[in-house]
C-alpha positions as semicolon CSV with decimal commas, in nm:
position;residue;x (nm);y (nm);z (nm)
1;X;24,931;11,012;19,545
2;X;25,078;10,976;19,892
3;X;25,380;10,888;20,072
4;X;25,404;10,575;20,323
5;X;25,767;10,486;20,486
6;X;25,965;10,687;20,234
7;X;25,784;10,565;19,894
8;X;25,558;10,701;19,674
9;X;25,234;10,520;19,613
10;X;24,955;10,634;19,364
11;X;24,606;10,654;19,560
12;X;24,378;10,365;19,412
13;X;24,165;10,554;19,161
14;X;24,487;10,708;19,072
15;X;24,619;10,381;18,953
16;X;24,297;10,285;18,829
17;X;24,338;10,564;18,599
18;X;24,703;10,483;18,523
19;X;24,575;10,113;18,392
20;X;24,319;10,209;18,179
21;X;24,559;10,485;18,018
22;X;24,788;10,203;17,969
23;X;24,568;9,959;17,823
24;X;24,447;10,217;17,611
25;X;24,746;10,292;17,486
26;X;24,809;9,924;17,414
27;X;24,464;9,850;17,269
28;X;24,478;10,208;17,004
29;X;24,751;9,953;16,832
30;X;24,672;9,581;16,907
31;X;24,313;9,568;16,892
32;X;24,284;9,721;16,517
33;X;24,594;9,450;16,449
34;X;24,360;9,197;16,570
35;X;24,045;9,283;16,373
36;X;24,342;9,343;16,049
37;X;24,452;8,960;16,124
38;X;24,123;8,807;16,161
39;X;23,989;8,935;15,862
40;X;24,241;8,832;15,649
41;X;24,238;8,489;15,779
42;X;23,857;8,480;15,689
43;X;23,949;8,573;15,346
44;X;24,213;8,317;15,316
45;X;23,968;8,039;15,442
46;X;23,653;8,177;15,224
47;X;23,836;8,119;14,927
48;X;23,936;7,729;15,040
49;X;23,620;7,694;15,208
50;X;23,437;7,749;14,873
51;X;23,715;7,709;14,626
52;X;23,677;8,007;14,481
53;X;23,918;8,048;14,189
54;X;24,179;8,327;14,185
55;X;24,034;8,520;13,892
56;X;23,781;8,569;14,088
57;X;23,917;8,611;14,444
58;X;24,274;8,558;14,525
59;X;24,382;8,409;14,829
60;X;24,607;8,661;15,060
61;X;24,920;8,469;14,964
62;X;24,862;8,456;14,590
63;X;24,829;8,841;14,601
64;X;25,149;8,873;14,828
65;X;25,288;8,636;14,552
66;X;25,226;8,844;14,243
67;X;25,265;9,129;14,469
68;X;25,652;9,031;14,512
69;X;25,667;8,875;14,113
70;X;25,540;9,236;13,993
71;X;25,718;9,446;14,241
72;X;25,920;9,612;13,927
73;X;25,589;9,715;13,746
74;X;25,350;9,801;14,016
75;X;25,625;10,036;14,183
76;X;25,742;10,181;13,910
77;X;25,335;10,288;13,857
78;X;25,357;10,355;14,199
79;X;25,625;10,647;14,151
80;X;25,418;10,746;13,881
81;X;25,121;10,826;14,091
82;X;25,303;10,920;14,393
83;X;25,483;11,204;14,167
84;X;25,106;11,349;14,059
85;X;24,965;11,333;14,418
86;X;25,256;11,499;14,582
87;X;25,243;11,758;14,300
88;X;24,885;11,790;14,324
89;X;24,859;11,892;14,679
90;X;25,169;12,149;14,654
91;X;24,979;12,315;14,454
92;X;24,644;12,289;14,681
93;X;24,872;12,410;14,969
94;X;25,021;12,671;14,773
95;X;24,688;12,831;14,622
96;X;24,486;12,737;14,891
97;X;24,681;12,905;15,145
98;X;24,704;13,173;14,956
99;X;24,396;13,235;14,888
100;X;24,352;13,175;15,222
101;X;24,469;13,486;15,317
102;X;24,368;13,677;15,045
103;X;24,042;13,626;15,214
104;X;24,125;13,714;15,528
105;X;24,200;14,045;15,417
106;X;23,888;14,170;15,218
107;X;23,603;13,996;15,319
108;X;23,461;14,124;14,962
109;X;23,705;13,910;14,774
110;X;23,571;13,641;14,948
111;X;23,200;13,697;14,882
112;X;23,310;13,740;14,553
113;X;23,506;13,415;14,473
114;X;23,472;13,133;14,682
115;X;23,139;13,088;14,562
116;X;23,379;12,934;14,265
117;X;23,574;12,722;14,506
118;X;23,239;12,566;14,625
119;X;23,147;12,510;14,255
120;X;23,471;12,299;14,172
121;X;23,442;12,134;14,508
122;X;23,076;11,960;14,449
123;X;23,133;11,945;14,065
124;X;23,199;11,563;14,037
125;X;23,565;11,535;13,839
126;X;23,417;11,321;13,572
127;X;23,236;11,584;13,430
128;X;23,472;11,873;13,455
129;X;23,760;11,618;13,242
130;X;23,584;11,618;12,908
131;X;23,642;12,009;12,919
132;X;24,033;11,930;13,061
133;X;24,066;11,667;12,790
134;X;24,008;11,941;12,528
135;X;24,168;12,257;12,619
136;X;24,491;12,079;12,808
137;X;24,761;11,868;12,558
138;X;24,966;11,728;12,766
139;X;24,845;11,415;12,978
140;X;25,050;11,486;13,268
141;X;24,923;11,859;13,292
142;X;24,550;11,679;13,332
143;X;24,659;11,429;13,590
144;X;24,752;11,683;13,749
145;X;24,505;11,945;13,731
146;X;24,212;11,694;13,813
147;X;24,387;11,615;14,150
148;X;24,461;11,960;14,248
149;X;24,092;12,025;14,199
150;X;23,968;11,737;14,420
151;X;24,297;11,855;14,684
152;X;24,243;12,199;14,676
153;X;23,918;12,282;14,881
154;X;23,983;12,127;15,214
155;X;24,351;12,332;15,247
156;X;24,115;12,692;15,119
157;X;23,804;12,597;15,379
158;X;24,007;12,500;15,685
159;X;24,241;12,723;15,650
160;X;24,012;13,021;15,573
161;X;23,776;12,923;15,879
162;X;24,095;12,908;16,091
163;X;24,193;13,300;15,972
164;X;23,800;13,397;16,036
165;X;23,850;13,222;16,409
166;X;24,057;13,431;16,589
167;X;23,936;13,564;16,893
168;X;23,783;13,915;16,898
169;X;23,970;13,990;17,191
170;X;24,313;13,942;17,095
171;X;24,211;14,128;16,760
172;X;24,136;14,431;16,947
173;X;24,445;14,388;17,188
174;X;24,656;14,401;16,865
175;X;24,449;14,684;16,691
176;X;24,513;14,918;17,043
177;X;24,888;14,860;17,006
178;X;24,967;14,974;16,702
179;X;25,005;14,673;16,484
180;X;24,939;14,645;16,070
181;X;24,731;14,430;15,909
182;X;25,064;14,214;15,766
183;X;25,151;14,245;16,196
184;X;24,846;14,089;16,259
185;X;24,789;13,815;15,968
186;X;25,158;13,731;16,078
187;X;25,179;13,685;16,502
188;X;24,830;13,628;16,532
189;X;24,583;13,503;16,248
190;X;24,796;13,234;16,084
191;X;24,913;13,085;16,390
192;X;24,584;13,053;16,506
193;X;24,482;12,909;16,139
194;X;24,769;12,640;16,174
195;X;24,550;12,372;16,328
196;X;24,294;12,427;16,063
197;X;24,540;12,450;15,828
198;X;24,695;12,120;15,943
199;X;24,332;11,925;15,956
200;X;24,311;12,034;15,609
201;X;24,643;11,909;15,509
202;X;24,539;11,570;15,634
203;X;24,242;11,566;15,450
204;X;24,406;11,679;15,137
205;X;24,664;11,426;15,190
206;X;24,395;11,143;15,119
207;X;24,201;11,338;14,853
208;X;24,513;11,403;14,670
209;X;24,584;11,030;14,584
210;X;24,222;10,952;14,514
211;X;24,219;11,244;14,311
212;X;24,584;11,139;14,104
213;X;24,415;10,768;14,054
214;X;24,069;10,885;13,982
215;X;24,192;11,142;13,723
216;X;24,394;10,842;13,531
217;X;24,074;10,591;13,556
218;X;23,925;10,900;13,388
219;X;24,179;10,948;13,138
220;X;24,229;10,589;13,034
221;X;24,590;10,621;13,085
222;X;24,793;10,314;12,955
223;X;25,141;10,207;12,913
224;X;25,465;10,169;13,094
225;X;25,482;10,502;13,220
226;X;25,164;10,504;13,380
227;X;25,034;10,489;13,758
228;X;24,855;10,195;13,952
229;X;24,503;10,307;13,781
230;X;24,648;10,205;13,441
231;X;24,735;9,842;13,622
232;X;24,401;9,804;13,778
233;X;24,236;9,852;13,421
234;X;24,445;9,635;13,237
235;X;24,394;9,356;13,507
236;X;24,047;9,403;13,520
237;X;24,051;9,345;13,111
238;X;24,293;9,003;13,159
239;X;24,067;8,896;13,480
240;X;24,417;8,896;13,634
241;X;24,245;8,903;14,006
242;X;24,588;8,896;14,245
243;X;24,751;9,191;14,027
244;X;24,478;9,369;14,047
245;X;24,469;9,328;14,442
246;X;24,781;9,413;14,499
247;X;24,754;9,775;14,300
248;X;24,498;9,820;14,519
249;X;24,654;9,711;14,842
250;X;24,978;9,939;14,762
251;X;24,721;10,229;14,692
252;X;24,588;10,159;15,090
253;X;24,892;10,148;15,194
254;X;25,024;10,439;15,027
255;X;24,676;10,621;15,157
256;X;24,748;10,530;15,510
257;X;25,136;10,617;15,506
258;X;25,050;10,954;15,335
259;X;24,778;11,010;15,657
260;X;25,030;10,906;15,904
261;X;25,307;11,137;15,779
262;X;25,117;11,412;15,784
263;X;24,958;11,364;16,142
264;X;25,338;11,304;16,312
265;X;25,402;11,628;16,108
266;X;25,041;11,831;16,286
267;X;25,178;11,667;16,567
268;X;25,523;11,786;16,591
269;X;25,428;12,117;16,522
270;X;25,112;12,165;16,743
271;X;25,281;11,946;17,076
272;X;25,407;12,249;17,247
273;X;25,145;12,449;17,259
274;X;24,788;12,350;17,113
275;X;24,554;12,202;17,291
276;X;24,481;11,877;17,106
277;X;24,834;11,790;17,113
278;X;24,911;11,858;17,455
279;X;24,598;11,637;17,557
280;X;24,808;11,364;17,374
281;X;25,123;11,463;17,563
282;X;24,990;11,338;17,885
């Protein structure tokens, strides 16, 4: 960057570097919009193209259609689902934080029980609901617990990795001066866990709406008071194609609103001073 008759002018590769940022920044957003657009149009013209009927594959506009005719039903599932996922991964962040650092202080309790964790993680939910289905009444209570299980490991591993990360250094430096154990998990382990704790959270985010619409598929949950797996099943049974689309399209779009929210919020909280944020900052 130099300075010719009083104005400032970037060097060339300077500017060079300037465009491409720019473009970048321009292509992160238009070029998946593009790909988005385009596929959808090949969609709509497969389906003319081959007249294909609608119980089989709706057209884009037919599912926008019922999409807007069944807005009552589908959200009102939607709140339904949207109420077990959100409770679902309170209760991941809750237990798995605080087991979290239950861990962090005796590295025997965590010998000794996360073995477990590891053992709900890769134990596929379908099999662990027959023993839910007999020992839990209330269908609600099972909703619930099977999406807490699928929620709960990524918030306990990240978060415990990010405890177990902090550098040996600034352990010691704390150690010399005096500080507790409380001192230490406070000013210097679980802000150093927050990143961790925050990919987690975004990972749990996703897992916990799977887990809320797998665990009603499982259950066979029907009836008005029921989420958008209940509407998928029943329009799978009346080979009503466009509902059936748009349950699914409002469960993407729920997925992808749930991810974004919860990046802005890692974000917001890491832009001052972590290093993946700041790298975004510039």
């Amino acid at each position: 960057m130099t300075v010719i008759d009083g104005t400032l002018k970037l060097d060339p590769e300077e500017a060079r570097r300037v465009r491409q940022e720019r473009l970048e920044r321009v292509g992160r957003w238009v070029l998946p919009l593009a790909i988005m657009i385009l596929a959808i149009w090949l969609w709509d013209r497969t389906c003319v193209w081959n007249e294909i009927p609608q119980y089989i594959l709706p057209r884009p506009g037919v599912v926008l259609q019922t999409l807007h005719n069944d807005a009552g039903l589908l959200f009102s599932s939607l709140l339904v689902t949207l109420r077990i996922t959100f409770l679902s991964l309170a209760l991941a962040v809750i237990g798995g934080v605080g087991l979290s650092v239950l861990f962090a202080q005796s590295k025997w309790v965590e010998m000794s029980f996360f073995p477990f964790a590891i053992v709900l993680q890769v134990t596929p939910i379908v099999a662990i609901f027959p023993l839910i289905n007999i020992y839990v009444n209330n269908q609600t209570t099972k909703l619930l617990l099977c999406a807490w299980i699928v929620a709960f490991f990524p918030i306990l591993s990240n978060t415990t990795l990010g405890l177990n990360s902090v550098d040996r250094n600034l352990r010691d430096l704390f150690k010399l001066n005096g500080a507790t154990r409380w001192q230490q998990l406070r000013y210097l382990r679980l802000p150093a866990a927050m990143p961790y704790f925050l990919g987690g959270l975004k990972i749990a985010g996703g897992l916990s709406l799977i887990g809320a619409v797998v665990a009603e598929f499982v259950a066979g949950a029907t009836g008005q008071s029921s989420g958008l797996a209940s509407r998928i099943i029943e329009a799978g049974y009346r080979l009503n194609a466009p509902r059936l689309f748009a349950a699914l399209f409002l469960i993407s779009l729920t997925g992808i609103l749930i991810f974004l929210v919860l990046s802005l919020i890692s974000h917001l909280i890491l832009r001052r001073w972590h290093e993946s944020a700041l790298k975004q900052e510039r």
